[in-house]
LUMTORMAR-518115 format. One line per 8 residues: number of its first residue (from 1); their letters; for each residue x, y negated, z of N, C-alpha, C. Coordinates in pm, 1 decimal, always signed. Each point is the difference from the previous one (the first is absolute). Example, Ala and Ser with C-alpha at 12.3 -4.5 7.8 and 13.67 -1.06 7.14 Angstrom:
REM residues 2
1 = AS = +1319.0,+569.0,+780.0,-89.0,-119.0,+0.0,+90.0,-120.0,+0.0 | -35.0,-105.0,-72.0,+82.0,-119.0,+6.0,-77.0,-109.0,+73.0;
***
This chain:
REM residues 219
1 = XXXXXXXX = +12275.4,-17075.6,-2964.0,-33.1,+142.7,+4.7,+122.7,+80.2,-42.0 | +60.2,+110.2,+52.9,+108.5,+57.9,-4.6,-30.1,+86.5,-129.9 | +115.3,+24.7,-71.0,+6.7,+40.2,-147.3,-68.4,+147.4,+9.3 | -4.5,+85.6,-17.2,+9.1,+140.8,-1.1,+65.5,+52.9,-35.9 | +104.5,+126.4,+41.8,+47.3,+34.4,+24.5,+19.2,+179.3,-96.5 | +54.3,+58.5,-78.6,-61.8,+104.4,-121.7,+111.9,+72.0,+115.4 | -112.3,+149.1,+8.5,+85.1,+148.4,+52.7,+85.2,+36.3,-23.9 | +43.8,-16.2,-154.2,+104.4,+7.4,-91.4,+115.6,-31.8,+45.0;
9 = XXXXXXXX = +17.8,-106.2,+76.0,+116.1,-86.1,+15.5,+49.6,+89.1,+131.1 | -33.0,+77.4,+98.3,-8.2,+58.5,+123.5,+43.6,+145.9,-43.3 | +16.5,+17.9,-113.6,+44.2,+184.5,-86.5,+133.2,-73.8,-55.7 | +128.9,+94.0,+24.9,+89.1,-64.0,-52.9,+30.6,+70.2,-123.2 | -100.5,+142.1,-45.3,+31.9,+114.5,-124.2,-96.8,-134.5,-82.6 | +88.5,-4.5,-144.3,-22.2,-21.5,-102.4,-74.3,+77.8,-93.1 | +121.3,+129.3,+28.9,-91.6,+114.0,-117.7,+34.5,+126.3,+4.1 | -41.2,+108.7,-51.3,+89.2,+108.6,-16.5,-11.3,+24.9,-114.3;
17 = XXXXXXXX = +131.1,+38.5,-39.6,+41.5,+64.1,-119.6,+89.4,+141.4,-50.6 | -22.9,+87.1,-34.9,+70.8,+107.3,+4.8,+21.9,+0.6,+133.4 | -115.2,+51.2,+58.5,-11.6,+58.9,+126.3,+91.9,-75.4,+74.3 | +41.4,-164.6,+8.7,+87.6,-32.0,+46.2,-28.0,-141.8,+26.6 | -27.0,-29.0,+172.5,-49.6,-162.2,+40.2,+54.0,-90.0,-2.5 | -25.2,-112.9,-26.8,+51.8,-101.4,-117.1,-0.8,-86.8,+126.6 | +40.3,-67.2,+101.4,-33.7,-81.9,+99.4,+34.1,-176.2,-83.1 | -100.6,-79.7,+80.3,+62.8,-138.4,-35.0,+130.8,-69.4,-22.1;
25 = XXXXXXXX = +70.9,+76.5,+88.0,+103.1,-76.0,+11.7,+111.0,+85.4,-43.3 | -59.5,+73.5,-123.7,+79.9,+98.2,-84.6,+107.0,+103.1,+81.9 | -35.7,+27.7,+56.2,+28.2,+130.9,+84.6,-95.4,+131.9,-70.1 | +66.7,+113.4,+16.7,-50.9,+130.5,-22.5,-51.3,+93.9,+62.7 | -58.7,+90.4,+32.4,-79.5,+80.5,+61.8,-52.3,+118.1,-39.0 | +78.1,+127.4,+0.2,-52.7,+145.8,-17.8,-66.6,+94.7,+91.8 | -100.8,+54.5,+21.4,-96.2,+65.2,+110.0,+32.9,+166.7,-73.2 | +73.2,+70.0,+110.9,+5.2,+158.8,-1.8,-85.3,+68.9,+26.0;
33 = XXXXXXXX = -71.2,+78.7,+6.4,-73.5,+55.7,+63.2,+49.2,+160.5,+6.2 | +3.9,+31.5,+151.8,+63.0,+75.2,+58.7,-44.2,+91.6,+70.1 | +37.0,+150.0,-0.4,-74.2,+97.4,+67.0,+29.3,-1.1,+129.9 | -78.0,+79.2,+85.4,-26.5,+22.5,+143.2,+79.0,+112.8,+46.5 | +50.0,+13.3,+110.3,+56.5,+98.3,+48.9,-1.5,+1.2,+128.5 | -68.1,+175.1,+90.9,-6.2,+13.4,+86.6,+128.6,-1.3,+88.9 | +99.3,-81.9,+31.9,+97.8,+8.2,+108.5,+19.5,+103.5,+80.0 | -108.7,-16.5,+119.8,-10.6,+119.0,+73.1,+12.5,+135.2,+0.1;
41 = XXXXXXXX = -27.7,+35.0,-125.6,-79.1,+145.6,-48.6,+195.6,+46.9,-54.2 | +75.9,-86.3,-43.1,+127.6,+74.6,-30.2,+91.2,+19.2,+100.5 | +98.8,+97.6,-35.7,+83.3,+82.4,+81.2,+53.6,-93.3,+17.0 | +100.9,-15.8,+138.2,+64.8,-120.3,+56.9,+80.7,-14.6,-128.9 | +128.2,+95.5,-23.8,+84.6,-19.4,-101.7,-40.6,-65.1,-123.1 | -177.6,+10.6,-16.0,-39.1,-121.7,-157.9,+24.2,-122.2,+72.4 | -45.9,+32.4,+134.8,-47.1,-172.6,+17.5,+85.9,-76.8,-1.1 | +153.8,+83.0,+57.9,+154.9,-82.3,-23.0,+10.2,-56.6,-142.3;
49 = XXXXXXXX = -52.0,+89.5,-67.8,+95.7,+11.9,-148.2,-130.9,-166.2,-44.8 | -52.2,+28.5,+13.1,-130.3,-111.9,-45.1,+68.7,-141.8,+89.7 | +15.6,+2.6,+101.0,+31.7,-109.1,+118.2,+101.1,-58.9,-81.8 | +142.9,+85.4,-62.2,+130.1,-22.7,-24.5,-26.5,-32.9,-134.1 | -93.1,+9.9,-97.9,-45.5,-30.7,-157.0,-47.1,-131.7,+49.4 | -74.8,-51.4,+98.3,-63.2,-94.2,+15.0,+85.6,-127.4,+1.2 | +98.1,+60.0,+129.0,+95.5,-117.8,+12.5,+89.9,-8.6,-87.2 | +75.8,+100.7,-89.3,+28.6,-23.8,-147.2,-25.0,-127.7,-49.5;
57 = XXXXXXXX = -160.6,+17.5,-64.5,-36.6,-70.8,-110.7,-25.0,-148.7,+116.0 | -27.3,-22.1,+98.9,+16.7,-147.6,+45.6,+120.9,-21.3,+12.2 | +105.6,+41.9,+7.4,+134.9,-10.2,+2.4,+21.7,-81.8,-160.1 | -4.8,+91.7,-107.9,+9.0,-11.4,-87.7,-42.0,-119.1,-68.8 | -110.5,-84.3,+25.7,-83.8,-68.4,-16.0,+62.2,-177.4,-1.3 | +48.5,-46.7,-83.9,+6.5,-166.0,+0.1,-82.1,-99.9,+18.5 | -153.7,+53.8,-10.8,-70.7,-70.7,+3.7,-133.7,+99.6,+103.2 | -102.7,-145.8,-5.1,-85.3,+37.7,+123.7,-128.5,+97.9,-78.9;
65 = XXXXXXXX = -57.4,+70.3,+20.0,-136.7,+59.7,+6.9,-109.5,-50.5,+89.9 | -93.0,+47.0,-68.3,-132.5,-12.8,+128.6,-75.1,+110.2,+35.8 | -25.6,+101.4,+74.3,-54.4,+148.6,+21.4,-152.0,-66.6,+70.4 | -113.3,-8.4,-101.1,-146.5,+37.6,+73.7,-76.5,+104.8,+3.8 | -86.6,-29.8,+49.2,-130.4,+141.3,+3.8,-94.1,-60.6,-14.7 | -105.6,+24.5,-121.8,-57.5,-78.2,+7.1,-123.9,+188.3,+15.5 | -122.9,-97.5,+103.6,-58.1,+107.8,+45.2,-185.3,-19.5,-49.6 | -97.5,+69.7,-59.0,-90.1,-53.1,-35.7,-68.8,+106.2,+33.0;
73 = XXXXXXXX = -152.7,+3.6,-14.6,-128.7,+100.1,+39.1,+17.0,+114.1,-111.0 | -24.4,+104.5,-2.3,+69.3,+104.0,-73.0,-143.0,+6.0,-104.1 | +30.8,-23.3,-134.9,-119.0,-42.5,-64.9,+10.3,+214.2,-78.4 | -169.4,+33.8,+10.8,-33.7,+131.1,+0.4,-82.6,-19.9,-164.8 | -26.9,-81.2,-63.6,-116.4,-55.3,-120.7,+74.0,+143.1,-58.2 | +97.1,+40.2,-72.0,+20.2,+57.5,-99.3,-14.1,+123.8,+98.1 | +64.6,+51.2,+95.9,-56.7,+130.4,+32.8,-141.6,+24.1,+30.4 | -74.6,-61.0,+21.4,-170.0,-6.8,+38.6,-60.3,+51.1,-204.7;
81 = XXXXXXXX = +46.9,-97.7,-65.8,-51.1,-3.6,-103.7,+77.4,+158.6,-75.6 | +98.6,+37.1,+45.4,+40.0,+160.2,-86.3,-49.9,+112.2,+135.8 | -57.1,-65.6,+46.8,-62.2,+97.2,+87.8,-174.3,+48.5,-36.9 | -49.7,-153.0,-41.6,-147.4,-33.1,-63.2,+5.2,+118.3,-144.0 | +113.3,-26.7,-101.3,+56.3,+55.7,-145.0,-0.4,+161.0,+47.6 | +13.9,+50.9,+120.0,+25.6,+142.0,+44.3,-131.5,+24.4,+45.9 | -73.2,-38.5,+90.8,-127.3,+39.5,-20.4,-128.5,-25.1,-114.9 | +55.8,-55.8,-84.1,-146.1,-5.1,-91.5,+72.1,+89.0,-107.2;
89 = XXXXXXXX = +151.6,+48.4,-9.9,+15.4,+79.3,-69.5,-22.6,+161.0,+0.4 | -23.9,+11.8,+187.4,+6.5,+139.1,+51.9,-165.5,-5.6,-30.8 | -4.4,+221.0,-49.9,-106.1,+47.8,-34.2,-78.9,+88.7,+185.2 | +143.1,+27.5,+32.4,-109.9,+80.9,+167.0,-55.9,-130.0,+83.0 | -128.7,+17.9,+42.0,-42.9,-88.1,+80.8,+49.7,-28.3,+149.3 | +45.3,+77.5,+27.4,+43.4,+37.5,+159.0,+186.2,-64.6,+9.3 | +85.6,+31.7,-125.3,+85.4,-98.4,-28.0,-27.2,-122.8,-7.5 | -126.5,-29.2,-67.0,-22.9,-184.2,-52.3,-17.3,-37.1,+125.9;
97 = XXXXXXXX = -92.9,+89.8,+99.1,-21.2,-94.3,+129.9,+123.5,-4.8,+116.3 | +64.0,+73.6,-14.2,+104.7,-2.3,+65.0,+109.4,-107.4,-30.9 | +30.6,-39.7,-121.3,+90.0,-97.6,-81.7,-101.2,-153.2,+48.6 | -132.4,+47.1,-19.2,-72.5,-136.1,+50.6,-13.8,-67.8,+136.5 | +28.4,+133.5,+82.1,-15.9,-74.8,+133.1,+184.9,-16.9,+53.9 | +79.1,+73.6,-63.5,+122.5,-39.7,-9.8,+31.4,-159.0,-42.4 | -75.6,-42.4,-84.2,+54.2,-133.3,-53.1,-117.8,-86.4,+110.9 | -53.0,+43.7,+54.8,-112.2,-99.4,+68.6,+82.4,-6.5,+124.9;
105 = XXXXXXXX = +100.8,+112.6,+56.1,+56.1,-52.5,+105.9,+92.2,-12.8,+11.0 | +111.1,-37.1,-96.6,+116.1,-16.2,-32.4,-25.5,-242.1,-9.1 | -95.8,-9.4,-82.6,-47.1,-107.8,-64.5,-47.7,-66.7,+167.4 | -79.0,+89.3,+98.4,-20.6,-75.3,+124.3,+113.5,-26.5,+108.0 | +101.4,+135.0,-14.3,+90.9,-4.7,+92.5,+110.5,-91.3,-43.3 | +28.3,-57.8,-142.8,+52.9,-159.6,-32.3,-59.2,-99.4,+65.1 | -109.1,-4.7,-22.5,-104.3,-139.5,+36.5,-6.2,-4.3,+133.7 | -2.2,+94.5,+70.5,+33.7,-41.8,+160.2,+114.0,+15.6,+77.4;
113 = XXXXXXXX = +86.1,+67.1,-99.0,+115.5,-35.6,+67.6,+128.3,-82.6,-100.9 | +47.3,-68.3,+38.8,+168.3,-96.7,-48.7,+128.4,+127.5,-60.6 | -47.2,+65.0,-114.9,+87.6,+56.4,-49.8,+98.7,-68.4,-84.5 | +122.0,-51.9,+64.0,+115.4,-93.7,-81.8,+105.6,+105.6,-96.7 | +20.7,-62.5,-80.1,+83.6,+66.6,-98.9,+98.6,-112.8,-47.8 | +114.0,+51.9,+78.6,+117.9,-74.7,+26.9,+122.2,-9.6,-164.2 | +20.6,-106.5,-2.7,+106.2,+54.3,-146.3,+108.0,-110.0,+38.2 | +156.6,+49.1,-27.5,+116.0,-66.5,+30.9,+99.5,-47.9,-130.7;
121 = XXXXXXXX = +12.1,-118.2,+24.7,+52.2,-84.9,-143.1,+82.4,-74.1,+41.4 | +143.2,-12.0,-45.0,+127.7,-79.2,-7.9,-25.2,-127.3,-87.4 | +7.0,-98.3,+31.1,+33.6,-100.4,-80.0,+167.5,-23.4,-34.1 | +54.2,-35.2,-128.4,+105.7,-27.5,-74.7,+5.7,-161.5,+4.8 | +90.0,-44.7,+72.0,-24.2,-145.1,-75.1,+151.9,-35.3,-84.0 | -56.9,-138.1,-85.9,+157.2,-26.1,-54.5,-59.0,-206.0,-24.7 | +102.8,-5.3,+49.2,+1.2,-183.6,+10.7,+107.9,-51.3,-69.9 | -28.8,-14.9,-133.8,+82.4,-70.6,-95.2,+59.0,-100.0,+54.0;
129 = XXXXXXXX = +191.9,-40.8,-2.2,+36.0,-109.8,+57.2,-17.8,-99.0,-120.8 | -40.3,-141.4,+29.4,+0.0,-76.3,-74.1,+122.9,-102.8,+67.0 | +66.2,-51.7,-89.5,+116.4,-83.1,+5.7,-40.2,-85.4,-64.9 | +58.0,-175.4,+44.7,-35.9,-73.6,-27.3,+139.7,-30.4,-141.3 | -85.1,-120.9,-97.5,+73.3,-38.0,-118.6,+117.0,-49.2,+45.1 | +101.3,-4.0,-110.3,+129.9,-11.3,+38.1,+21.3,-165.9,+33.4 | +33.7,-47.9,+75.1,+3.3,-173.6,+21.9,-116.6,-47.7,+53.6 | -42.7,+132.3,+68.3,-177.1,-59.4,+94.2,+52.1,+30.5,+102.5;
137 = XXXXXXXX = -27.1,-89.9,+82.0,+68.8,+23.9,+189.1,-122.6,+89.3,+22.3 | +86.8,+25.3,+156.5,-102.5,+138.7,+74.1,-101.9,-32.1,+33.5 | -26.9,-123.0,+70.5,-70.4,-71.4,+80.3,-120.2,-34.8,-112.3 | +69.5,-128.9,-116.7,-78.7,-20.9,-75.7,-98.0,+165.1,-58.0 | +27.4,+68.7,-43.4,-19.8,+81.8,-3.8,-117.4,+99.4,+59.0 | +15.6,-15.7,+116.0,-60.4,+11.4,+101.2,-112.8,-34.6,+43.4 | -5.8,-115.6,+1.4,-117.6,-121.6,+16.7,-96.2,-6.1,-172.1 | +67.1,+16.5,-56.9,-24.4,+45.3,-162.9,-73.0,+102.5,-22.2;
145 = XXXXXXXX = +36.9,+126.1,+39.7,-102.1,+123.4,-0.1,-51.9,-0.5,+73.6 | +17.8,-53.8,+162.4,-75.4,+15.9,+93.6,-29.9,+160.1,+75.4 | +162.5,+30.0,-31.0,+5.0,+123.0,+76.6,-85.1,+107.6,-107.3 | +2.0,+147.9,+36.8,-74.7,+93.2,-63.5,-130.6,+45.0,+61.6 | -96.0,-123.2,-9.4,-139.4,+15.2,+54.5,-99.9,+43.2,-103.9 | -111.4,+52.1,+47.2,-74.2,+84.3,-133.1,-80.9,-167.4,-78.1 | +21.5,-116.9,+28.7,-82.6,-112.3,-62.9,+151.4,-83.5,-96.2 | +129.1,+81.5,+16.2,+75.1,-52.6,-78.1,+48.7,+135.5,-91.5;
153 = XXXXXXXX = -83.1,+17.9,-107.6,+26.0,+130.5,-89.2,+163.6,-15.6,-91.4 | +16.2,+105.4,-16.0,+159.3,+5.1,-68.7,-69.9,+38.3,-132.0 | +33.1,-68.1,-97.5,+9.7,+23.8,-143.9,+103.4,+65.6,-39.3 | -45.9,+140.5,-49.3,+103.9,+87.9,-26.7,-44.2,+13.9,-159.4 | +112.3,+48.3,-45.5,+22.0,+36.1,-186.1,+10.6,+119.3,-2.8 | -64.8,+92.9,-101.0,-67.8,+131.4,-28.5,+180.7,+64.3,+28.6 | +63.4,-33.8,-28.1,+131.9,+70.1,+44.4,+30.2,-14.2,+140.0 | -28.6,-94.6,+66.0,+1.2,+8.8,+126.4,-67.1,+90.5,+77.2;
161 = XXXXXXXX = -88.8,+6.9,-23.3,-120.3,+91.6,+72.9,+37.7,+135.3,-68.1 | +37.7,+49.8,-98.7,+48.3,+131.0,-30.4,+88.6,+33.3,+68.9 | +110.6,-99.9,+4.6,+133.6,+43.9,+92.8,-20.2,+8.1,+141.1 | -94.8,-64.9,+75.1,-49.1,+32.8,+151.8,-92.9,+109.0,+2.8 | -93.1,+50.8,-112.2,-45.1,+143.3,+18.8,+111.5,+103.6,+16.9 | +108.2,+0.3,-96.8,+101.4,+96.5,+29.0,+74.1,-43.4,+87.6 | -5.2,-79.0,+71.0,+20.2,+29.1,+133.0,-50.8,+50.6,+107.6 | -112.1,-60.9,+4.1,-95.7,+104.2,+50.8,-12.8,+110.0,-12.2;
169 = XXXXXXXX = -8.9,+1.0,-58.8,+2.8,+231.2,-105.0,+120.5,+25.3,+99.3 | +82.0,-53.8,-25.8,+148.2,+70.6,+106.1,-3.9,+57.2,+124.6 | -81.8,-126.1,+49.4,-0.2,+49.8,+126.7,-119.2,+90.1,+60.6 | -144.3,-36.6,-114.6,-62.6,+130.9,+35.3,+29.3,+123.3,-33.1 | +74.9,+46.0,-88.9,+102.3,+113.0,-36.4,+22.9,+41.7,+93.4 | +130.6,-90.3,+162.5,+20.1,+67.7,+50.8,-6.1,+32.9,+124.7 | -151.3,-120.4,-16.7,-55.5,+76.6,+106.2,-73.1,+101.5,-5.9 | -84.2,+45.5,-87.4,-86.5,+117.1,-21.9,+115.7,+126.5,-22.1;
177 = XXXXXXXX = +150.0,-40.7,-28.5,+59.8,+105.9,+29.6,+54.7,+60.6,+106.4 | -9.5,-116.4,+135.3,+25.6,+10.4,+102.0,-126.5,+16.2,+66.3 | -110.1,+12.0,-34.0,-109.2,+74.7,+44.7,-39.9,+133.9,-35.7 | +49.4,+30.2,-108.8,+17.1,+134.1,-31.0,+53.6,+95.9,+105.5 | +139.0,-82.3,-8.4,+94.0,+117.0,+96.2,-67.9,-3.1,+118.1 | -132.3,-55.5,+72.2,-12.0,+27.0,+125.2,-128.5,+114.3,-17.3 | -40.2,-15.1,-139.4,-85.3,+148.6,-53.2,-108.7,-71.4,-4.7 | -67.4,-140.8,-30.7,-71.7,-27.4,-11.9,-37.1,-28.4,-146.2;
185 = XXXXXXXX = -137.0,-9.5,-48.9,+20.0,-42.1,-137.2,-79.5,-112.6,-84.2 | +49.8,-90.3,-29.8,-20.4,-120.9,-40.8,-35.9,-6.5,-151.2 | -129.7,-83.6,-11.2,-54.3,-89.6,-122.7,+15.7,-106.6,-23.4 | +55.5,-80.3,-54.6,+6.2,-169.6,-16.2,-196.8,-9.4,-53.2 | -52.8,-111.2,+51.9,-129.2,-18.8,-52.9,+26.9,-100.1,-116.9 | -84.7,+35.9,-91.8,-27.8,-89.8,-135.9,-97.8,-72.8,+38.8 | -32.5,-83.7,-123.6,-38.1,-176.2,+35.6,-131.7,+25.9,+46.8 | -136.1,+132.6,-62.0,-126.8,+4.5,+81.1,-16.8,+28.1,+128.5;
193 = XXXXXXXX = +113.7,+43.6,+23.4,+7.8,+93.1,+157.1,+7.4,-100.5,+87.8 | +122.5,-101.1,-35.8,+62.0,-130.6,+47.8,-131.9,-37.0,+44.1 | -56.2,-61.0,-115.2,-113.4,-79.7,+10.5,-85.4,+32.0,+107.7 | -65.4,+126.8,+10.6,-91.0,+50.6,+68.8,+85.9,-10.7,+178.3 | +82.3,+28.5,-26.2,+44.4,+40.7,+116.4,+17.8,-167.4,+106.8 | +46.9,-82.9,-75.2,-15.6,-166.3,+33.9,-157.4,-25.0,-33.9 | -113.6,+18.9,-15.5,-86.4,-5.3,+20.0,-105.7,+45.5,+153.5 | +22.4,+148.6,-21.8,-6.4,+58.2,+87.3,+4.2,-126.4,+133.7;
201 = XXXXXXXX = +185.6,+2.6,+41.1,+44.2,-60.8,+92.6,-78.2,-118.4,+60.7 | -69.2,-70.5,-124.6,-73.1,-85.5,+25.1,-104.9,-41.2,+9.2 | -51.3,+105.8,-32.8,-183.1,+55.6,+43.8,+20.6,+139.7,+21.3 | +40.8,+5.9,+167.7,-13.9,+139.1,+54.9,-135.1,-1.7,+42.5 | -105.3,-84.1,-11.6,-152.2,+44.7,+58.1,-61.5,+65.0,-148.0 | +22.7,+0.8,-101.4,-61.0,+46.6,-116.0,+52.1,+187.3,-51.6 | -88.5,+35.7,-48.0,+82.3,+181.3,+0.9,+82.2,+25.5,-134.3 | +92.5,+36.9,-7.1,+109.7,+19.7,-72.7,-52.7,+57.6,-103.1;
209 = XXXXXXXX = +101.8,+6.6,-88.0,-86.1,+84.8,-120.2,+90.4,+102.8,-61.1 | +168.4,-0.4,+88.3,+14.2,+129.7,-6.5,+140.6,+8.6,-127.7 | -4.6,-109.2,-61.1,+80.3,+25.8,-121.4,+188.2,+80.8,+91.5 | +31.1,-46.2,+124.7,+77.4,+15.3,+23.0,+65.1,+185.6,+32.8 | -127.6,+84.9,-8.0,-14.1,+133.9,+32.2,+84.4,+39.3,-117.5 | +20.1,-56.5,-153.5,+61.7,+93.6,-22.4,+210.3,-8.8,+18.7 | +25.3,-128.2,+15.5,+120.1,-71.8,+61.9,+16.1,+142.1,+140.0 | -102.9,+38.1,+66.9,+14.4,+28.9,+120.1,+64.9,+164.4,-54.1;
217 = XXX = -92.4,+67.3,-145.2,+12.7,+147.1,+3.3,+129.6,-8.7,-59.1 | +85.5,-125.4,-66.8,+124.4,+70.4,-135.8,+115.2,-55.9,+139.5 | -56.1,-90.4,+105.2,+145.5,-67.9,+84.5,+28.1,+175.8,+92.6;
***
């Protein structure tokens, strides 16, 4: 009978910590979260100046990024419910019913239709080089770690892992400063946001709960 097989082993994130993903194979991982901007809607001359900031900061860039969208059902719970808080607080009746049949068709015109609420996030990565001991061949070596796969973990020392966060930090520095100049404005997410947000990803049939709205109002 074939062994079974744990989900676990198929996720290569370890952990997050200070808002910052810990992968198996000791690699790093920072998630931006990044504002929206209508393209279209600016004067040609922004769109140069934005185009020419853009290719800047990939110019600039030594290392790789990842640009997603991650896109989900536009969850309404908290406006329905300060909408509920506004009518049982209002004294005219003709207001209360108006606020009431306002939230009765605001609450239906979600439910039958696919209102997505789109949000755009940079991933940072940083891949600690590991070098092999001094008088260990490459090969041996090699066959030894078995390459940097997430089932051969790197044992790192609390100084190690400090010194690859500030590296990391570096380069999200400059990229969020090279997202600036294109006038956009960027949040690094901390470790609940992280969490939720790699959750999310992985039960998109379940309804969100939103922690990421306020990442969305300070980016």
């Amino acid at each position: 009978m074939p062994k079974s097989i744990s989900t676990q082993q198929f996720v290569e994130l370890q952990e997050v910590r200070e808002g910052v993903i810990f992968l198996k194979n000791g690699s790093l991982r920072q998630l931006l979260i990044v504002s929206g901007i209508n393209f279209d809607l600016k004067s040609e001359a922004d769109q140069n100046l934005m185009t020419y900031a853009y290719q800047n900061l990939l110019n600039a860039l030594d290392f790789s990024i990842q640009i997603f969208i991650h896109s989900r059902r536009l969850n309404i719970e908290g406006y329905l419910k300060k909408l509920q808080e506004r009518q049982d607080q209002e004294t005219n009746e003709l207001l209360k019913t108006q606020i009431a049949e306002y939230k009765e068709f605001i609450k239906s015109f979600v439910t039958n239709n696919a209102i997505m609420d789109k949000t755009f996030f940079v991933v940072v990565p940083y891949d600690p080089v590991v070098l092999p001991k001094a008088g260990e061949k490459v090969l041996g070596f090699i066959k030894k770690r078995g390459g940097a796969t997430p089932e051969n973990q790197i044992s790192q020392s609390e100084e190690n892992i400090q010194r690859n966060l500030q590296q990391l930090q570096q380069r999200v520095d400059q990229v969020i400063a090279g997202l600036q100049q294109i006038g956009l404005r960027v949040v690094p997410l901390n470790t609940e946001e992280t969490i939720e947000l790699i959750y999310n990803l992985h039960n998109p049939q379940l309804i969100e709960r939103g922690v990421l709205e306020l990442a969305k109002e300070n980016a």
